[in-house]
C-alpha positions in Angstrom: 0.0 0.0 0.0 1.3 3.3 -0.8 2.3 6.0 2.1 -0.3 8.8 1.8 3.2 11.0 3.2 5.0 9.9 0.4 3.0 10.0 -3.1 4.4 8.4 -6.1 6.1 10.4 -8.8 4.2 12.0 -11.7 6.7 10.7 -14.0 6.4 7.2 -13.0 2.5 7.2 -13.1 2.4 8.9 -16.5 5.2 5.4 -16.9 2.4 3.2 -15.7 -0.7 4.5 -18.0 1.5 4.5 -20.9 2.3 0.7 -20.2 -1.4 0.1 -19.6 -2.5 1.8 -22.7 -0.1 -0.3 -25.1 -1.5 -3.1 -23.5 -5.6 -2.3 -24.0 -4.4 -0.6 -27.5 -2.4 -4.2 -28.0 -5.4 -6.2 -27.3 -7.8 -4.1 -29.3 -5.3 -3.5 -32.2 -6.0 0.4 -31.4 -4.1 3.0 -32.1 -4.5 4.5 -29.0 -1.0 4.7 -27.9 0.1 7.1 -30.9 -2.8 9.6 -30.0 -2.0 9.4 -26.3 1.5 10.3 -27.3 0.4 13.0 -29.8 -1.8 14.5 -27.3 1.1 14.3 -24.6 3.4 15.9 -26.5 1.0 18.3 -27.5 0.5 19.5 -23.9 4.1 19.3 -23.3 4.6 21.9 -25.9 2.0 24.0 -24.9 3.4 24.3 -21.3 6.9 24.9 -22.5 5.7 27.8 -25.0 3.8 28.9 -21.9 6.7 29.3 -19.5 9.2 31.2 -22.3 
């Protein structure tokens, strides 16, 4: 169980619902990873334009 004192990483949960999107998109043949990704990015960039 995890310590409410001590949350996990953001990095590491974005990690785990990447992994657990190929998966679903694997078993589906989906190509939900690639617009998880796109949209990911997307955000990325917007953030990084944001704090220029």
């Amino acid at each position: 169980m995890q310590d409410e004192a001590d949350p996990r990483r953001v990095d590491l949960i974005i990690g785990d619902l990447m992994n657990e999107l190929a998966v679903i998109s694997h078993m589906h043949d989906m190509d939900m990873m690639q617009a998880a990704y796109n949209t990911l990015d997307l955000r990325l960039r917007e953030i990084a334009a944001t704090l220029a």
